[in-house]
Each structure stands twice: as C-alpha cells, then as structure tokens.
C-alpha positions in Angstrom: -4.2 -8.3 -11.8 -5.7 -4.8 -12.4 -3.4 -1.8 -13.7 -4.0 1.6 -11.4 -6.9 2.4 -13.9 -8.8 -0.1 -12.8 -8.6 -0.3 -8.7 -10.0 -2.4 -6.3 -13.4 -1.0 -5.2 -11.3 0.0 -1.6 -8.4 1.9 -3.5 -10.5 3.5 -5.4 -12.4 5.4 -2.2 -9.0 6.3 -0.9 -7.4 6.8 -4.2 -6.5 10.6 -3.1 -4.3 9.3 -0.7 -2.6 6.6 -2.9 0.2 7.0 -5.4 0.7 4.1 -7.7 3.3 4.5 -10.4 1.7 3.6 -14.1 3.5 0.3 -14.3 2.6 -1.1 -10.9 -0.1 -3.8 -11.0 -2.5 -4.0 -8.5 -4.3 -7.3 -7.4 -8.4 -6.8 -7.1 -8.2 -8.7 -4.0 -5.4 -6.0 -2.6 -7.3 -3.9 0.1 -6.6 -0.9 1.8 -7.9 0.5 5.0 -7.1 4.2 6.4 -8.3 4.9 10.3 -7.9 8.3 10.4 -7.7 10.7 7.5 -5.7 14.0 7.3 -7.6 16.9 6.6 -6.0 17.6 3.3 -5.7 14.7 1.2 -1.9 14.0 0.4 -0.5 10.2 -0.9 0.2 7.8 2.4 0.5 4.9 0.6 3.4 5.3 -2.6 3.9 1.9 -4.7 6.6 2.6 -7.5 7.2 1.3 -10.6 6.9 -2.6 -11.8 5.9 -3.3 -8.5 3.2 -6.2 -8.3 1.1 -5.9 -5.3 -1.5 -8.5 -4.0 -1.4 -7.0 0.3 -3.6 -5.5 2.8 -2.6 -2.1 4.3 -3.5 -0.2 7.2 -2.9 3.0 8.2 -3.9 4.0 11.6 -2.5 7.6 12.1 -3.2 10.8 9.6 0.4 10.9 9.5 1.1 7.2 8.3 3.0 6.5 5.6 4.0 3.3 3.5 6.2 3.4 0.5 7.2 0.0 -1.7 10.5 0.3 -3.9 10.4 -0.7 -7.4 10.0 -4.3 -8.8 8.5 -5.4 -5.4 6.3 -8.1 -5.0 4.3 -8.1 -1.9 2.3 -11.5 -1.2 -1.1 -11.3 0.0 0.5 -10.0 3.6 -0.5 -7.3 6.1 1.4 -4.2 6.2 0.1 -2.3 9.2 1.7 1.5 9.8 1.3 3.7 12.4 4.3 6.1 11.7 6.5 5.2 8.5 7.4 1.9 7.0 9.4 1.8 3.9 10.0 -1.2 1.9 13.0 -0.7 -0.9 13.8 -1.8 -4.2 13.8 -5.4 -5.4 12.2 -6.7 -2.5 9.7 -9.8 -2.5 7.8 -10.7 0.2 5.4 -14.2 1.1 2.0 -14.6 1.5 0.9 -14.2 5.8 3.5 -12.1 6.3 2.8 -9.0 8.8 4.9 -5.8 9.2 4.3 -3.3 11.7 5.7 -0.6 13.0 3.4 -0.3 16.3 2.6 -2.4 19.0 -0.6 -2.2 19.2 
C-alpha cells in the first residue's frame, strides 16, 4: 500500500485534481480516470484521513465530485460519478462493488 507520496502512476497524472489526506494509504493498483477536465484544476476526488483505498474511480463530468469520509476502506470497487457522490465516515465497502450516480 503506497502513502500519497508515492501514487499510482494514474494518480499521479491527475494528482492536481486529487486531495488525499497525509494518513490515507493508497493501493498501487487503485486507478483513477477523469473524462473531462475543468479548465482550472481544483480537487474532484477528496479521500480523508486513515482512509485505506484499493478502488477505481471515474469521473465523467468537469464538475464531478467524490469524497470518502475518514477511516474508510474501499475494496477494489468502481466508484463512477457524474455529479456528487459522497461516502461518510467509518464506512467499509467489498471488493466488485459499483456506485453510481448516473445511468448511463
């Protein structure tokens, strides 16, 4: 599991748009995948603290946002956004799990 100063190669292209609290741990096989960019780079993806992430997430608007609580664990599931999905505190979720909040 990699700390935020050491990224997966994907969260490290994107990493203007990521906040990742110092003691959130980050899985190297976490991805993430933005589909359309603001102009002006601003955090879409906010992971807080003691969180322990090992997900895929997708953001497919520039204004999509996902935020994870504190101590979270997030499996290796699919977290797809097209407006604003917010995950809270103490929350722990399975491996081939997928959350949307689009139908498309």
């Amino acid at each position: 599991v990699a700390k935020q100063g050491k990224l997966p190669p994907s969260w490290i292209t994107y990493k203007d748009y990521i906040e990742i609290h110092p003691t959130a741990l980050i899985a190297p096989s976490a991805t993430v995948q933005f589909y359309n960019l603001p102009k002006t780079p601003r955090p879409m993806l906010k992971i807080g603290p003691m969180s322990h992430i090992f997900g895929h997430f997708a953001f497919l608007r520039d204004t999509s946002e996902i935020k994870i609580g504190e101590r979270c664990q997030i499996g290796s599931s699919h977290i797809i956004s097209a407006m604003n999905i917010t995950i809270g505190n103490d929350v722990l979720m399975a491996w081939g799990i997928t959350v949307m909040d689009s139908d498309t």
